[in-house]
DOTOR-980634 format. One record per residue (C-alpha): residue in three letters; residue number from 1; x, z, y. Coordinates in steps of 0.25 Angstrom, whole numbers, plus 5000, padded with zeros to 4 digits. Layout:
DOTOR-980634
(atom ALA,NUM,(X,Z,Y))
...
//
This chain:
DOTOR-980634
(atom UNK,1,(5742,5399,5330))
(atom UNK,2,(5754,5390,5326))
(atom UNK,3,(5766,5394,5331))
(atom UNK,4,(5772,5382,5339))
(atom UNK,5,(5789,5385,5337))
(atom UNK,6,(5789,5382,5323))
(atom UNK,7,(5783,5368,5325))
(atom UNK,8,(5792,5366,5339))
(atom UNK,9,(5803,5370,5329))
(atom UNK,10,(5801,5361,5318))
(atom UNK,11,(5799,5351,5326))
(atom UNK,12,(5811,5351,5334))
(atom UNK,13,(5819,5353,5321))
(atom UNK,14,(5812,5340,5317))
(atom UNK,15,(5818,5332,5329))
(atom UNK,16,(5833,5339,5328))
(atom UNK,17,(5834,5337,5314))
(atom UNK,18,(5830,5322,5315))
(atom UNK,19,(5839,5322,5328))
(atom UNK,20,(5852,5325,5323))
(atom UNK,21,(5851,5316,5309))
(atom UNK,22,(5849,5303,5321))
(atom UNK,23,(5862,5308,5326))
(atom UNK,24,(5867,5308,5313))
(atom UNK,25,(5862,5294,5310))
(atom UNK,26,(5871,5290,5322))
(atom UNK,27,(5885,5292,5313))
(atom UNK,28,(5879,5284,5302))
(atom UNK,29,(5877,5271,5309))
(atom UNK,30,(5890,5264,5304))
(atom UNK,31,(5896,5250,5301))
(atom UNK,32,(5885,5248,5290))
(atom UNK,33,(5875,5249,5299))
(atom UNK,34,(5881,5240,5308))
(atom UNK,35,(5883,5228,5298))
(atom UNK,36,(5866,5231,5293))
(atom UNK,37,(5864,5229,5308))
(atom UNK,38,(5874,5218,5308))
(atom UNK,39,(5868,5211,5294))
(atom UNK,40,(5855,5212,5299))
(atom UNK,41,(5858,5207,5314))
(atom UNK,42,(5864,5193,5307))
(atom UNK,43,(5854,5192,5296))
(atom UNK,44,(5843,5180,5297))
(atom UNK,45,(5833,5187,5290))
(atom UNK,46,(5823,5199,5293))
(atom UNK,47,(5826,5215,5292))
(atom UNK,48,(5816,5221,5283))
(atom UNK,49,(5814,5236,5281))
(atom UNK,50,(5809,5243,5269))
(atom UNK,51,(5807,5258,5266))
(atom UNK,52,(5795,5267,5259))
(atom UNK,53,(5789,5279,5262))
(atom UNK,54,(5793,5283,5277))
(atom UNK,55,(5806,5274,5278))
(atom UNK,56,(5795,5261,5276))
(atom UNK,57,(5790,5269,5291))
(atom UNK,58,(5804,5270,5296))
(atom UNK,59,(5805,5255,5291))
(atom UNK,60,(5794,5250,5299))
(atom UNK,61,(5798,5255,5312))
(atom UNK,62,(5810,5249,5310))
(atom UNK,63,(5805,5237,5307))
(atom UNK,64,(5796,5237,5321))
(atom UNK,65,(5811,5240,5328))
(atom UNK,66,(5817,5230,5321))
(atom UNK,67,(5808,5218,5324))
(atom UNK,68,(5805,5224,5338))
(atom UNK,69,(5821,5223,5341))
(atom UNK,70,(5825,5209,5334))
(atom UNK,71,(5826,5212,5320))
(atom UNK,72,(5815,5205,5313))
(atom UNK,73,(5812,5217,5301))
(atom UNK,74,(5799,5219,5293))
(atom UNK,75,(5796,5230,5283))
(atom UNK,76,(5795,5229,5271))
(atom UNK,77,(5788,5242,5263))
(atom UNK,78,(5799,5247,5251))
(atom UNK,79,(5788,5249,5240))
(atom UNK,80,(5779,5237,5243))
(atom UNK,81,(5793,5228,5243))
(atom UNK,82,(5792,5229,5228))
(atom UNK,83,(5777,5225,5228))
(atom UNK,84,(5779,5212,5236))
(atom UNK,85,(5786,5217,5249))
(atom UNK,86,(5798,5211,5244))
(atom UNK,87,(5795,5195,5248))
(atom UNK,88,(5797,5201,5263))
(atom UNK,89,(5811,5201,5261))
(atom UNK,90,(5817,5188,5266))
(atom UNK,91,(5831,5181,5262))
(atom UNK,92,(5839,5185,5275))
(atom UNK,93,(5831,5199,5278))
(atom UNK,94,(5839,5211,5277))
(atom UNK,95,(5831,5222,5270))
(atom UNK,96,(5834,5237,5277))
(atom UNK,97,(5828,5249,5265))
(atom UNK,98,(5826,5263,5270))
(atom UNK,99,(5825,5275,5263))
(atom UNK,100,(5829,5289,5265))
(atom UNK,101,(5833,5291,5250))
(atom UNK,102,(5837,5276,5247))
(atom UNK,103,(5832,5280,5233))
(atom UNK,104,(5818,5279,5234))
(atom UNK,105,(5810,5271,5222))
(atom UNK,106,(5806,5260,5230))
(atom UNK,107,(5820,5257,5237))
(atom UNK,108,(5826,5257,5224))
(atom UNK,109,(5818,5246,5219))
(atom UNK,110,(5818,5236,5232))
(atom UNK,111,(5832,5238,5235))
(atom UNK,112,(5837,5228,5222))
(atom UNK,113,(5826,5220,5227))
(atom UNK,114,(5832,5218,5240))
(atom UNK,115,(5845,5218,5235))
(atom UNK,116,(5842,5208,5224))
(atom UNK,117,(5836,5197,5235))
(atom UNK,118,(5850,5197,5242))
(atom UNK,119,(5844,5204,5255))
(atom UNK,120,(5854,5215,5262))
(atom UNK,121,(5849,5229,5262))
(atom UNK,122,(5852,5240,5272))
(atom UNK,123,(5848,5253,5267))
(atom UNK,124,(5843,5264,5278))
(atom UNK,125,(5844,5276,5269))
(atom UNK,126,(5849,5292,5271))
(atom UNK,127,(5857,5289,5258))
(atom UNK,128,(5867,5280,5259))
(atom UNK,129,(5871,5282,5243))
(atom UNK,130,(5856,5280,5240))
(atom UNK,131,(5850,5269,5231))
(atom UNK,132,(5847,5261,5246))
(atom UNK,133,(5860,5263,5251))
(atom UNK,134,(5869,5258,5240))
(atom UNK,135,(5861,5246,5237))
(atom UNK,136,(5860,5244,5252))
(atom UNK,137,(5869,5233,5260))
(atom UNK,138,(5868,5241,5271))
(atom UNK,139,(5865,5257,5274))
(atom UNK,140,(5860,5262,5286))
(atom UNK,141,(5862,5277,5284))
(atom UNK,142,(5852,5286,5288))
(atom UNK,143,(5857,5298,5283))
(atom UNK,144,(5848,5312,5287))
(atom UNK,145,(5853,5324,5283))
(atom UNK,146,(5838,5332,5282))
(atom UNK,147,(5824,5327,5286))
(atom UNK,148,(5817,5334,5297))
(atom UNK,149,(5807,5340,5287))
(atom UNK,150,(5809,5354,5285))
(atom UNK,151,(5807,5351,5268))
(atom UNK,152,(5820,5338,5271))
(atom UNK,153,(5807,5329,5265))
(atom UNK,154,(5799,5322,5274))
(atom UNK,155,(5806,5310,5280))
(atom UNK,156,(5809,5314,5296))
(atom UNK,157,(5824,5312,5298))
(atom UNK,158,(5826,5302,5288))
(atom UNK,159,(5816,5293,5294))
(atom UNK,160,(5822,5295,5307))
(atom UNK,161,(5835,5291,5304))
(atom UNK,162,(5828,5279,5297))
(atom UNK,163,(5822,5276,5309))
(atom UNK,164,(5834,5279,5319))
(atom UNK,165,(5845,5270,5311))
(atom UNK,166,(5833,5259,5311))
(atom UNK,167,(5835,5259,5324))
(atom UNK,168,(5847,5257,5325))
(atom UNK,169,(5848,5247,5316))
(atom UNK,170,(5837,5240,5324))
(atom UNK,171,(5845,5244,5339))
(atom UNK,172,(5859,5238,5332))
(atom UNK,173,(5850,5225,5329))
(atom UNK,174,(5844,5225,5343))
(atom UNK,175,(5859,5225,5348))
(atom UNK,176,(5864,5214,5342))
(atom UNK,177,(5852,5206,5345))
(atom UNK,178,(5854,5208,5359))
(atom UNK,179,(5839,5213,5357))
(atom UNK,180,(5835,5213,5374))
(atom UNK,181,(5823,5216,5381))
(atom UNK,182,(5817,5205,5382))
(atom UNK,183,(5819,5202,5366))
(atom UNK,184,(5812,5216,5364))
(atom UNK,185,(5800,5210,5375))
(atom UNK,186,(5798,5198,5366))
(atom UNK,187,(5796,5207,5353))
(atom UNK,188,(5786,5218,5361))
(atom UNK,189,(5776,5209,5368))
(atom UNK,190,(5767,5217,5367))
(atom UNK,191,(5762,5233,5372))
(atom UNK,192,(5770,5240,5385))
(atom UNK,193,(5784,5240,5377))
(atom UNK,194,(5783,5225,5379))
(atom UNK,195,(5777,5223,5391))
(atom UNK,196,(5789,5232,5397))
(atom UNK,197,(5798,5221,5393))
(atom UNK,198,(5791,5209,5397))
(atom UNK,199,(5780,5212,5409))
(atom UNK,200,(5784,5207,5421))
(atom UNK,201,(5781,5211,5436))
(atom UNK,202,(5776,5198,5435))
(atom UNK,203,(5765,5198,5424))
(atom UNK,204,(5759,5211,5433))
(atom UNK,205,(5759,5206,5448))
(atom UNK,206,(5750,5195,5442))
(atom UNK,207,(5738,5204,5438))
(atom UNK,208,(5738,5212,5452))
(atom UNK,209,(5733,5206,5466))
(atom UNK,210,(5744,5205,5476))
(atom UNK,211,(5740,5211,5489))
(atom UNK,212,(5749,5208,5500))
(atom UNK,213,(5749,5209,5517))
(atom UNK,214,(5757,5205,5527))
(atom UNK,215,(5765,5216,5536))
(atom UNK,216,(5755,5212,5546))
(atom UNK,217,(5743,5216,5538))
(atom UNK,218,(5736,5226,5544))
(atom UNK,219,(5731,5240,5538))
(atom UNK,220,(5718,5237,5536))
(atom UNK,221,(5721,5225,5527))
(atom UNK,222,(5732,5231,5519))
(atom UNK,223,(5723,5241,5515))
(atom UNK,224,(5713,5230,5510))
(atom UNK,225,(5724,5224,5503))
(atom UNK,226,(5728,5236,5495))
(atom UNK,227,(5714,5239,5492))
(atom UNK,228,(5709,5226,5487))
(atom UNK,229,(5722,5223,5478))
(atom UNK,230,(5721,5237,5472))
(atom UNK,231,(5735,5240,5469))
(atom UNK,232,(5737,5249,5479))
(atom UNK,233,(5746,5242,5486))
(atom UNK,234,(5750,5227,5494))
(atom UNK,235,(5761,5220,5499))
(atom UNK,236,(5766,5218,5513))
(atom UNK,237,(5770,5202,5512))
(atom UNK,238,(5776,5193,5522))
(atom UNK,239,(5777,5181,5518))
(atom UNK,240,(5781,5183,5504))
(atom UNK,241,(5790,5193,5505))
(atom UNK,242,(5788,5207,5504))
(atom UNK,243,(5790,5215,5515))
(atom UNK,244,(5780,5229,5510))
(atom UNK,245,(5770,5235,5503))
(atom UNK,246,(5758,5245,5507))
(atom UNK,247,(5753,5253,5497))
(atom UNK,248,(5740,5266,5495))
(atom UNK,249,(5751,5274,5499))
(atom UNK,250,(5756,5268,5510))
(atom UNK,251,(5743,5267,5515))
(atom UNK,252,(5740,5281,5514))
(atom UNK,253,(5753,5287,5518))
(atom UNK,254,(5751,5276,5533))
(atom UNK,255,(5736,5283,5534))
(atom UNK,256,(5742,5296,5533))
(atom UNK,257,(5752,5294,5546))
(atom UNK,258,(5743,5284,5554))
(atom UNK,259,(5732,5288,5563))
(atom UNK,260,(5727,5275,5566))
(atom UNK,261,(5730,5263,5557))
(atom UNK,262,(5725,5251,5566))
(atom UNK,263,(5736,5241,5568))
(atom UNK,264,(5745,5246,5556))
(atom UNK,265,(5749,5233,5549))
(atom UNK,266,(5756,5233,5534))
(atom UNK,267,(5770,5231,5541))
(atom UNK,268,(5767,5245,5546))
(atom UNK,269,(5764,5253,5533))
(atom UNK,270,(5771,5244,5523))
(atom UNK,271,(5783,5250,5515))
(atom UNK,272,(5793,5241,5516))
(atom UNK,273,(5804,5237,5505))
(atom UNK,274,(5795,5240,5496))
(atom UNK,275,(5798,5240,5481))
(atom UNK,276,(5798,5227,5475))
(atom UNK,277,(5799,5220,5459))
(atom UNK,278,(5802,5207,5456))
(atom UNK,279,(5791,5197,5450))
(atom UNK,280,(5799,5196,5438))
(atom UNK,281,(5804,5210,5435))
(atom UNK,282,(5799,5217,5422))
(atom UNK,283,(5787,5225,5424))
(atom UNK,284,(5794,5236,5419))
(atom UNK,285,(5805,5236,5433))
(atom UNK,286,(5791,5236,5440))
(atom UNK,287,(5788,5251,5433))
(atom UNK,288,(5802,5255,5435))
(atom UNK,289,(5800,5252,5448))
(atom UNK,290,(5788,5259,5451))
(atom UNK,291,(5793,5271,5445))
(atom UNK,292,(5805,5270,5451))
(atom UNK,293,(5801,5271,5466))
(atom UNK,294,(5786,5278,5462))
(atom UNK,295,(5778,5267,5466))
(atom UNK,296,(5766,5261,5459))
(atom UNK,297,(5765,5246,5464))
(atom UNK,298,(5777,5236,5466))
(atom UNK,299,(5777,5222,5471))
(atom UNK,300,(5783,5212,5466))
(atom UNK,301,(5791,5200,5471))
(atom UNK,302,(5797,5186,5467))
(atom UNK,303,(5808,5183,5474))
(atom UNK,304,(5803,5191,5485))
(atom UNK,305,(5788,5186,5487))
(atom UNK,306,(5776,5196,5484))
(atom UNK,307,(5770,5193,5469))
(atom UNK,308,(5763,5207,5467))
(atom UNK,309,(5760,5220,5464))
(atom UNK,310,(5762,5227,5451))
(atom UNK,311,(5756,5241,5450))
(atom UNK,312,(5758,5253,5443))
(atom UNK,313,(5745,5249,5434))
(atom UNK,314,(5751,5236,5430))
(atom UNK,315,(5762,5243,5423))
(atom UNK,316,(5753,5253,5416))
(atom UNK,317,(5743,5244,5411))
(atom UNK,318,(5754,5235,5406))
(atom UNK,319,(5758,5248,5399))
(atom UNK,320,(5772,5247,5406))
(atom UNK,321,(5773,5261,5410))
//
């Protein structure tokens, strides 16, 4: 049988080693990563990202942070740049190369290439007196004392820090933009993150019935209401404002007390004051809500007349929660 500390062991190893060296990157972020940030906040081109072997995989996720946050980036793969990859680089693009070593074969024949079309370089290397970070415009200094491989060979904390001072860099770009929610929204349309952003009350109310009574209702027809709208629960209307709501529960917590329902009304098992979102409000408050007070339905209201329901369901068939 395999003994189970040793794995535990190496593995927390794994995280503390790669823990303290992002702590360390902390006190490398200085002025020169500030004016890359600042060159490439007031560029009018593109950011393009480049690396081989497993800094071309840091590169990528950087990419997708970048153009996901307001920075228009694209990658470009260090090896096939000097079989044709090259044309992707633009006038006013800005050209960030990461390598652990900064010596790799591949990094020391596009670096003069880039530097020869007049694009600004920033170098993300762990060696800042590398080939990469002389030629480089800019450094971004992602130094690691040891990998997280027991043997100091497999790329782990390196591409760690390459990944965190990506960040960052991106974070520090998203700043300056003012990048807000609602910018984010417009870039993810699409799959629950986006939907988080942008989902109104609105866009569920409309795809439940909307069952209503008046306080006068009585027992009998509130209980056809809830059943035939199967949300479990209704309103209590007068007029147009909302005065309660009856829900299962309240049903069966009234049959548990009463002896004898005849005459009871809605006015007379209604809660009143109940919770209540605005039309208009982000279907994610409406979660919040819900979780909040540890109820599953909501009504919703414009400017104080009824518009609907929206139910636990609709939130989790809209991937919200």
């Amino acid at each position: 049988m395999i003994d189970l500390k040793p794995i535990i062991q190496v593995a927390k190893e794994t995280v503390e080693t790669e823990a303290k060296a992002i702590q360390h990157l902390a006190t490398l972020i200085d002025e020169e990563f500030a004016r890359a940030v600042a060159y490439i906040f007031q560029s009018k081109g593109r950011v393009i990202v480049t690396g081989v072997g497993k800094s071309a995989n840091i590169s990528t996720k950087i990419v997708a942070t970048l153009n996901s946050t307001g920075t228009p980036a694209i990658f470009m793969h260090a090896a096939d740049a000097i079989h044709g990859d090259l044309g992707i680089i633009q006038e006013n693009d800005t050209v960030i190369c990461i390598s652990k070593s900064g010596n790799t074969p591949e990094i020391k024949v596009l670096v003069p290439l880039i530097k020869a079309s007049g694009n600004k370089l920033i170098g993300l290397t762990a060696h800042k007196e590398s080939f990469l970070g002389q030629q480089s415009d800019f450094v971004l200094n992602a130094y690691v004392a040891k990998e997280a491989c027991p043997n100091n060979l497999a790329p782990t904390t390196s591409t760690t820090a390459q990944l965190v001072m990506g960040d960052a860099l991106a974070m520090a770009l998203l700043n300056l933009r003012g990048f807000s929610s609602k910018d984010f929204a417009r870039v993810h349309p699409g799959g629950s993150l986006g939907k988080k952003l942008y989902l109104r009350v609105s866009d569920l109310t409309v795809l439940n019935s909307r069952p209503e009574v008046s306080p006068g209702t009585d027992l009998k027809k509130v209980i056809v209401e809830i059943s035939e709208n199967l949300l479990g629960v209704t309103a209590v209307v007068d007029g147009e404002k909302i005065v309660g709501i009856i829900t299962d529960g309240d049903l069966r917590r009234m049959l548990s007390k009463v002896d004898n329902i005849a005459g009871l009304t809605a006015q007379e098992i209604m809660t009143k004051n109940p919770k209540l979102i605005d039309n208009d409000a982000m279907a994610i408050e409406a979660m919040e809500l819900m979780d909040r007070y540890g109820i599953t339905q909501i009504l919703a209201h414009e400017n104080g007349r009824y518009t609907g329901v929206v139910h636990i369901h609709n939130l989790s068939k809209e991937g919200i929660i």
